[in-house]
C-alpha positions in Angstrom: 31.2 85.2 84.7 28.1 83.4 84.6 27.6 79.6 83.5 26.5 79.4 79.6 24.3 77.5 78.4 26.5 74.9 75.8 29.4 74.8 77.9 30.6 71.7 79.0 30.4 70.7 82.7 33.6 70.1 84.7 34.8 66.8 85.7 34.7 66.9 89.4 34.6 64.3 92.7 33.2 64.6 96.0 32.0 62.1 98.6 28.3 60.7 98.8 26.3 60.8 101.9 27.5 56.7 102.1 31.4 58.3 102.8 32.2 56.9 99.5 33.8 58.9 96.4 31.4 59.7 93.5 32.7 60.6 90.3 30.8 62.8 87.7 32.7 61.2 85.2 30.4 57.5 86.4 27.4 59.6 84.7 28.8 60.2 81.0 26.5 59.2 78.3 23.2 60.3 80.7 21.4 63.1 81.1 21.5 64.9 84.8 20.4 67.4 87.3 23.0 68.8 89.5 21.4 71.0 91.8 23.0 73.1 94.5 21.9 73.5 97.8 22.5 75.9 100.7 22.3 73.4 103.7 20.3 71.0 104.9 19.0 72.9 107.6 17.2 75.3 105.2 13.6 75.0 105.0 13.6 75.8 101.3 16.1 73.5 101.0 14.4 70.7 102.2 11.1 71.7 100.1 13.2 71.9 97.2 15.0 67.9 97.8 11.6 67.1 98.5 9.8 68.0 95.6 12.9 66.2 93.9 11.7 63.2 95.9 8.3 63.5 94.8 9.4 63.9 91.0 12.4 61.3 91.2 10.4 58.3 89.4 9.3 60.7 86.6 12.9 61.9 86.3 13.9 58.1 85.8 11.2 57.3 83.6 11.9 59.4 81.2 13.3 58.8 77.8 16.2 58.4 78.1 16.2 58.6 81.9 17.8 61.4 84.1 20.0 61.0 86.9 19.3 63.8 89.7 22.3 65.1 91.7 21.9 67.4 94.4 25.0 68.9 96.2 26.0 71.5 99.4 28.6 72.5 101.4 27.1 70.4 104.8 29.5 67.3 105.3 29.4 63.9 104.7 27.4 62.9 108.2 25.2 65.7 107.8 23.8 64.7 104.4 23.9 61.2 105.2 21.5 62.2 108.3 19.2 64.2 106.4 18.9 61.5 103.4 17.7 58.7 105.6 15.5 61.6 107.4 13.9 62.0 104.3 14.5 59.0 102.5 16.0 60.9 99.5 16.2 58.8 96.7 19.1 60.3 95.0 23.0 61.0 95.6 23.7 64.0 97.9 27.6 65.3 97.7 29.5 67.1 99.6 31.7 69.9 98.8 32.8 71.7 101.7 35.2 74.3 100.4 32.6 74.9 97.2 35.3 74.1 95.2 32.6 72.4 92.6 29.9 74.8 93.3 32.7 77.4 92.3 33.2 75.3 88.9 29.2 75.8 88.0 29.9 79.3 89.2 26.9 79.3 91.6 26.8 82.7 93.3 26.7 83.6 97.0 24.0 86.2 97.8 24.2 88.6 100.3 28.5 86.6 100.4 27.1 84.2 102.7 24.3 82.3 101.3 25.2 80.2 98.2 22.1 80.1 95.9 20.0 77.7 95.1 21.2 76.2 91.3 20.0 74.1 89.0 21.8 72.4 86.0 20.2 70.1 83.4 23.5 68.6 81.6 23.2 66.2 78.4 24.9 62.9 77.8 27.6 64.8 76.6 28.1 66.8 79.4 27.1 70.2 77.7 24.7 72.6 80.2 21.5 72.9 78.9 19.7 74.5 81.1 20.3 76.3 84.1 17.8 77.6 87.0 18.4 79.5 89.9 15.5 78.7 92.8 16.2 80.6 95.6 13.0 81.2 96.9 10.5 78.9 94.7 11.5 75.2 95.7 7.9 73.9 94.7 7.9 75.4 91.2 11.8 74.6 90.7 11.7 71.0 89.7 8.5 71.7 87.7 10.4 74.4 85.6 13.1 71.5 85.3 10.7 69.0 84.1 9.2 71.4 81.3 13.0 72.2 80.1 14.3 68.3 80.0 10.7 68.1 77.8 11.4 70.5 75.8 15.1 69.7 75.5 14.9 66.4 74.6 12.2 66.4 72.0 14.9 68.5 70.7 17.4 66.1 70.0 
């Protein structure tokens, strides 16, 4: 089964790169990007948090403004490492066992590599959008940008 556009998002928690436990629930009543990541090891991941990075203020200054989210399977000391590598503005969460990746049903290709997702999730936690970026981290959070413009002159 695939995620569906209007479903609601599942309440989960993980732990930030700080150690400390982070709540989805803490963003109700905001628009969001949860994206998943393979690892931080990936090039294309890294391209893909980076062009995040780059985009981050324009997420934030948009009205209203959009908390980004980006998640994997490394642990807690390895995203903590690679957000003060690349002074990442934005939480990183780690879910080990995919337990939450499972929830967003984000495939593994090839049953090794878990793909590259993107969700765009409104203040009332419905999924409005939903990107898959394995291989086109550049044009990724462009593609996000054009659906949160869209989406909210919308509403």
């Amino acid at each position: 089964m695939i995620t569906v556009i209007g479903e609601i998002a599942s309440e989960f928690s993980l732990k930030t790169s700080e150690g400390k436990e982070f709540a989805f629930s803490e963003l109700n009543g905001q628009w969001k990007v949860v994206f998943f990541f393979s690892m931080v090891r990936s090039p294309t991941c890294k391209r893909g948090c980076l062009s995040f990075k780059e985009q981050y203020d324009l997420f934030r200054s948009l009205e209203p403004p959009v908390e980004v989210i980006g998640i994997s399977r490394d642990s807690v000391s390895e995203h903590k490492k690679f957000k003060e590598n690349l002074q990442l503005p934005f939480t990183l969460l780690s879910d080990p066992d995919r337990k939450v990746a499972e929830s967003f049903e984000v495939p593994m290709h090839l049953g090794i590599f878990p793909s590259k997702s993107s969700f765009v999730i409104g203040p009332d936690n419905k999924i409005h959008y939903v990107y898959d970026w394995l291989f086109r981290p550049r044009q990724h959070v462009a593609n996000i940008l054009s659906a949160m413009s869209s989406i909210t002159s919308e509403s």
